[in-house]
Backbone as JSON Lines, residues from 0, in Angstrom:
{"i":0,"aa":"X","n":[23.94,-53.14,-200.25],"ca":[23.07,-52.81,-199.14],"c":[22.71,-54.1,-198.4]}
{"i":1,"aa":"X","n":[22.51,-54.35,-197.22],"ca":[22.17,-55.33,-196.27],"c":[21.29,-55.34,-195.82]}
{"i":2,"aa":"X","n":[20.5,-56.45,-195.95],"ca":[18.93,-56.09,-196.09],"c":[18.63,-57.02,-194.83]}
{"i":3,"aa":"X","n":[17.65,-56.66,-193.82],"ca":[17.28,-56.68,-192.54],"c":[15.78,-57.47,-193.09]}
{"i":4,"aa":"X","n":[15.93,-59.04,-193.16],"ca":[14.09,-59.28,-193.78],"c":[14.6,-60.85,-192.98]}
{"i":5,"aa":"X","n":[13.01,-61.13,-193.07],"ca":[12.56,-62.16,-192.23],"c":[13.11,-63.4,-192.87]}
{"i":6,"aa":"X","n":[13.69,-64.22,-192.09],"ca":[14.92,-65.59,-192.42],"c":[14.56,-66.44,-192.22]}
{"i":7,"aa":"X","n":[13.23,-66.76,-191.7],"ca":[12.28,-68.01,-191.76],"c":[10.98,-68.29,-192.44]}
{"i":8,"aa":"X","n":[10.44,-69.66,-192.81],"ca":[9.32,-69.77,-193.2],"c":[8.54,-69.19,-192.28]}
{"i":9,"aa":"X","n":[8.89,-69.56,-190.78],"ca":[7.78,-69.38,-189.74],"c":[7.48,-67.36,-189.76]}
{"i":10,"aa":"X","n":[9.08,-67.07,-189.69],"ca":[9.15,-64.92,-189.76],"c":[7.4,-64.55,-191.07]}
{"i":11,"aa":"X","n":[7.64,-65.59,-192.55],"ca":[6.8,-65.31,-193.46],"c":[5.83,-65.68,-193.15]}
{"i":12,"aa":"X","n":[5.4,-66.55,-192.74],"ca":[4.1,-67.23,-192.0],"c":[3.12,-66.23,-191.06]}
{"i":13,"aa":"X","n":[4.05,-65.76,-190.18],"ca":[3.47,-64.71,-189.09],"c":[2.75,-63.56,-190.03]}
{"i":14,"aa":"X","n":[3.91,-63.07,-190.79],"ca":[3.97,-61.7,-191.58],"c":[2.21,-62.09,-192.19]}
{"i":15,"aa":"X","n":[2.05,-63.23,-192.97],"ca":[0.6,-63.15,-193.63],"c":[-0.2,-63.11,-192.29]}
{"i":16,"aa":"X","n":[0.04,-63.54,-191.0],"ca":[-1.24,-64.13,-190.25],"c":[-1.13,-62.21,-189.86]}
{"i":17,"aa":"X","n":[-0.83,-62.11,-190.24],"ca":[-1.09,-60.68,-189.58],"c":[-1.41,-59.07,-190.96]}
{"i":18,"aa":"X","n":[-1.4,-59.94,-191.8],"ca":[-1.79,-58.93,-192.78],"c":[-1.16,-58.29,-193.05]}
{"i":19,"aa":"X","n":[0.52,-58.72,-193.28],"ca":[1.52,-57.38,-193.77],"c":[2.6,-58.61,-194.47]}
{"i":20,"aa":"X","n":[3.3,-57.54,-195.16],"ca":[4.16,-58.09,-196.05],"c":[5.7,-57.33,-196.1]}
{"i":21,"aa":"X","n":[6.66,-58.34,-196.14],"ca":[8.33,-57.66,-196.19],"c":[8.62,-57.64,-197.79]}
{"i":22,"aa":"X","n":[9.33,-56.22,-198.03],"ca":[9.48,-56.61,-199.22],"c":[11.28,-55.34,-199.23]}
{"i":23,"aa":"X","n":[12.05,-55.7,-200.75],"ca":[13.39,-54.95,-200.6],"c":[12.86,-54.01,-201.35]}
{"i":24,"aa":"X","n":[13.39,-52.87,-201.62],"ca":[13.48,-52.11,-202.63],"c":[14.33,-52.12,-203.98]}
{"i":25,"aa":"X","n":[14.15,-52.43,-205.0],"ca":[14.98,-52.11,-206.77],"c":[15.01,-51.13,-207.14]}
{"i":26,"aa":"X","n":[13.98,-50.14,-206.96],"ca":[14.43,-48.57,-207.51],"c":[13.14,-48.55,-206.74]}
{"i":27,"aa":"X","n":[12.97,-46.97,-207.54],"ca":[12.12,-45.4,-206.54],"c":[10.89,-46.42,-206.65]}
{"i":28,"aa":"X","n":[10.37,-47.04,-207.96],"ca":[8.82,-47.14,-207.82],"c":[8.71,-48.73,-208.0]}
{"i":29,"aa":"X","n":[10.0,-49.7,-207.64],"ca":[9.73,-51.62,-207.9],"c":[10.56,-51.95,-206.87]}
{"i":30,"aa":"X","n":[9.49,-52.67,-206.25],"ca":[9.8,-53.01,-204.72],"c":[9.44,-54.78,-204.85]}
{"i":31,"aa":"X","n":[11.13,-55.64,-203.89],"ca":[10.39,-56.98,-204.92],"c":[10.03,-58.02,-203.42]}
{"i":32,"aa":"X","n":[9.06,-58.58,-203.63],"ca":[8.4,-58.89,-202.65],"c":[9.07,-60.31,-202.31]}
{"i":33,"aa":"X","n":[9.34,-60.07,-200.44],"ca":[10.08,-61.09,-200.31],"c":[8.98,-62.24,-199.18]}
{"i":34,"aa":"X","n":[8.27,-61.98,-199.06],"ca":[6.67,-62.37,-198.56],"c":[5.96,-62.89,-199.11]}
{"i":35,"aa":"X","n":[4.87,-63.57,-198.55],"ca":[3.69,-63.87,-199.32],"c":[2.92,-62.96,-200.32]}
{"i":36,"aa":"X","n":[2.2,-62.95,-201.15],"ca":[1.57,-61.83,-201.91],"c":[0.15,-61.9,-201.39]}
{"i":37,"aa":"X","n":[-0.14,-60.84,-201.19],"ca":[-1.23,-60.99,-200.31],"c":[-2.28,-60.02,-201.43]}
{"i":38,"aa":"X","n":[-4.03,-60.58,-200.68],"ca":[-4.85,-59.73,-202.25],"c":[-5.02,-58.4,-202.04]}
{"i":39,"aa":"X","n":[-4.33,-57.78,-200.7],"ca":[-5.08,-56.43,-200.86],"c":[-3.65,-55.18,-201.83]}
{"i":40,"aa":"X","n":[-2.83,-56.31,-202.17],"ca":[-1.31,-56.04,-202.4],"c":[-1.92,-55.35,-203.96]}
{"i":41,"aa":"X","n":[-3.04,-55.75,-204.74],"ca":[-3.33,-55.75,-206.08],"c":[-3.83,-54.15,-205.98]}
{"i":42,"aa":"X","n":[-4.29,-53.72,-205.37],"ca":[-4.81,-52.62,-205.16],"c":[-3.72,-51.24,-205.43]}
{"i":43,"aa":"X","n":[-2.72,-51.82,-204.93],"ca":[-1.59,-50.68,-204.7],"c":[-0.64,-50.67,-205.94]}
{"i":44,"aa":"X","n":[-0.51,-52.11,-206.72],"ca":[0.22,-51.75,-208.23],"c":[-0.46,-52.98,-208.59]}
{"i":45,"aa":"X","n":[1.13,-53.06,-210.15],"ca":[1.32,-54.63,-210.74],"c":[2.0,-55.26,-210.36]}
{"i":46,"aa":"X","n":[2.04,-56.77,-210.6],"ca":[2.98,-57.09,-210.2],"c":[3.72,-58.04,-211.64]}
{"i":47,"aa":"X","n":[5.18,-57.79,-211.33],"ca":[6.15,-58.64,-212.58],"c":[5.97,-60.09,-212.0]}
{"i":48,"aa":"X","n":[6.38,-61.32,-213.13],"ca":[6.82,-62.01,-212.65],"c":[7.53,-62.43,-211.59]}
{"i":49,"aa":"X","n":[8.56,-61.62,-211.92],"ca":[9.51,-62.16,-210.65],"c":[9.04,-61.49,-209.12]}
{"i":50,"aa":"X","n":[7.41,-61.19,-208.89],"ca":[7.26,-60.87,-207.43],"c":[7.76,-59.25,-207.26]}
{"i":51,"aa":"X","n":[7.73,-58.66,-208.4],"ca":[8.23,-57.15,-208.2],"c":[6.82,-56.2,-208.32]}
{"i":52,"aa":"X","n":[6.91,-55.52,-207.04],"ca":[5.59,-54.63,-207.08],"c":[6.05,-53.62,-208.18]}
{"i":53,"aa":"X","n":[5.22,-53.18,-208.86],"ca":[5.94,-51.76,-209.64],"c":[3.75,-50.98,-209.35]}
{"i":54,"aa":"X","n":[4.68,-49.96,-208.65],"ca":[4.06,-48.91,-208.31],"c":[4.23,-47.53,-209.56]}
{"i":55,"aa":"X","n":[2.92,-47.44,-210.59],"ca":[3.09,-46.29,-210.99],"c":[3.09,-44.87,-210.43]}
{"i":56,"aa":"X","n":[1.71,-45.24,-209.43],"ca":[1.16,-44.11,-208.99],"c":[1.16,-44.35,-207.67]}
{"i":57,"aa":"X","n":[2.44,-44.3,-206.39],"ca":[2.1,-44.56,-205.25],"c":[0.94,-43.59,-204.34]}
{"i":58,"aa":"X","n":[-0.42,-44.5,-203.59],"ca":[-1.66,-43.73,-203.14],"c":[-0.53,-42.7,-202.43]}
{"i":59,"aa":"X","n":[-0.95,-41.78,-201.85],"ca":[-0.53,-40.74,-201.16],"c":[-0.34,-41.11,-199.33]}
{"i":60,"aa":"X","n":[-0.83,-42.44,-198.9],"ca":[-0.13,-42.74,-197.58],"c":[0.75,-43.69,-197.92]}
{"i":61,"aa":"X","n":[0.92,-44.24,-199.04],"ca":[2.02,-45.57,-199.35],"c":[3.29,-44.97,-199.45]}
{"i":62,"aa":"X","n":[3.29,-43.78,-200.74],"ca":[4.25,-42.73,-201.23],"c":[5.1,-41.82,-199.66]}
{"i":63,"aa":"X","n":[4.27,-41.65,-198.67],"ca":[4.83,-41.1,-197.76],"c":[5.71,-42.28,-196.84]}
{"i":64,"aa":"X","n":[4.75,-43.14,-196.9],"ca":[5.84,-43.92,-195.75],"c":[6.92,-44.49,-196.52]}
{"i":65,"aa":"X","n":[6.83,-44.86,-198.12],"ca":[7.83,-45.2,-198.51],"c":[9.3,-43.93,-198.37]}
{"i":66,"aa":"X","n":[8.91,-42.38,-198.16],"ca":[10.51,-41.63,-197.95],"c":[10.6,-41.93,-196.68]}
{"i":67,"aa":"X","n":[9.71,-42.29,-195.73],"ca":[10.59,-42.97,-194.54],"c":[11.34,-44.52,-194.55]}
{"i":68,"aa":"X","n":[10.72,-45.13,-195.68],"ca":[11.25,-46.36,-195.67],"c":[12.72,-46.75,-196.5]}
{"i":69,"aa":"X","n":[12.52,-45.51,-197.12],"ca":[14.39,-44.74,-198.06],"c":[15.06,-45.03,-197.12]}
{"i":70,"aa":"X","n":[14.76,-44.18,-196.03],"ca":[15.92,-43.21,-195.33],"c":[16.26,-44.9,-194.42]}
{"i":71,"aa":"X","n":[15.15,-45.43,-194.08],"ca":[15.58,-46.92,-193.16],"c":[16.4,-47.49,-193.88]}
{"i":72,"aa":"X","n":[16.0,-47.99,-194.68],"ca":[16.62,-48.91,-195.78],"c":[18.28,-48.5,-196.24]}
{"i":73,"aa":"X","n":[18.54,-47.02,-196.18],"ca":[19.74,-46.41,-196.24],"c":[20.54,-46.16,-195.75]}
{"i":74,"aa":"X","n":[20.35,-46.87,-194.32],"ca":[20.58,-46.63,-192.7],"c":[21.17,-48.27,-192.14]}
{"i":75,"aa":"X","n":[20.61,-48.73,-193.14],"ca":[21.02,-50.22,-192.79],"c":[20.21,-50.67,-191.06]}
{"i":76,"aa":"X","n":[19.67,-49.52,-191.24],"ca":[18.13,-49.81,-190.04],"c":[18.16,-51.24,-189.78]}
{"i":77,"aa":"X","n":[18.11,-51.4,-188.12],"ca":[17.63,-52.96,-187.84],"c":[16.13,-52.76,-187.63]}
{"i":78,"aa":"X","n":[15.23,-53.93,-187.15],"ca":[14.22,-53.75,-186.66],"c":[12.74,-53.31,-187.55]}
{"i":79,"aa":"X","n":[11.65,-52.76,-186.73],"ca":[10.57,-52.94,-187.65],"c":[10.48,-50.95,-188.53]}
{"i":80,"aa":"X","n":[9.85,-50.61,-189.28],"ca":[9.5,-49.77,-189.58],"c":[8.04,-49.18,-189.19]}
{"i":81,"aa":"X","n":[7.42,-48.43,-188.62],"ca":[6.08,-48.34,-188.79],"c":[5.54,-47.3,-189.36]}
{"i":82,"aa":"X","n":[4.53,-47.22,-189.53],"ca":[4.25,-45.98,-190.41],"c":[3.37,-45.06,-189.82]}
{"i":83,"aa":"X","n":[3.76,-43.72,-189.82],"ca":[3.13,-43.14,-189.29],"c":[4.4,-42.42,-188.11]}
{"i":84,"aa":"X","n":[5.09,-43.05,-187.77],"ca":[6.22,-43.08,-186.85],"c":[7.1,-41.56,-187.05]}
């Protein structure tokens, strides 16, 4: 899969000044963070060493935008995702 994520310090830089984070997908519920880790990130799972969110229980607006973020990600989608979209 070909993954569409931010290729600069400066792309990661922005991503925190703005309160969001890029991350790939490893399976249905460990997503590995290719961003800064940010604190409101603790709220939503654990995290592994290696920067891998593992989501037991995705909240019920995370869980939704993540089957839109399947179908992007499966699409070889350029560009941003938003949610809600």
């Amino acid at each position: 899969m070909k993954l569409n994520c931010p290729s600069s310090n400066l792309e990661f830089k922005l991503l925190s000044h703005i309160n969001s984070i890029a991350m790939v997908p490893v399976s249905q519920t460990i997503y590995h963070l290719i961003s800064d880790k940010l604190e409101w990130l603790d709220l939503l799972g654990r995290f592994s060493i290696e920067k891998n969110l593992i989501l037991d229980q995705p909240e019920s607006f995370l869980e939704n935008f993540l089957v839109d973020a399947q179908q992007f990600w499966l699409n070889n989608t350029k560009g941003t995702l938003h949610s809600g979209k």
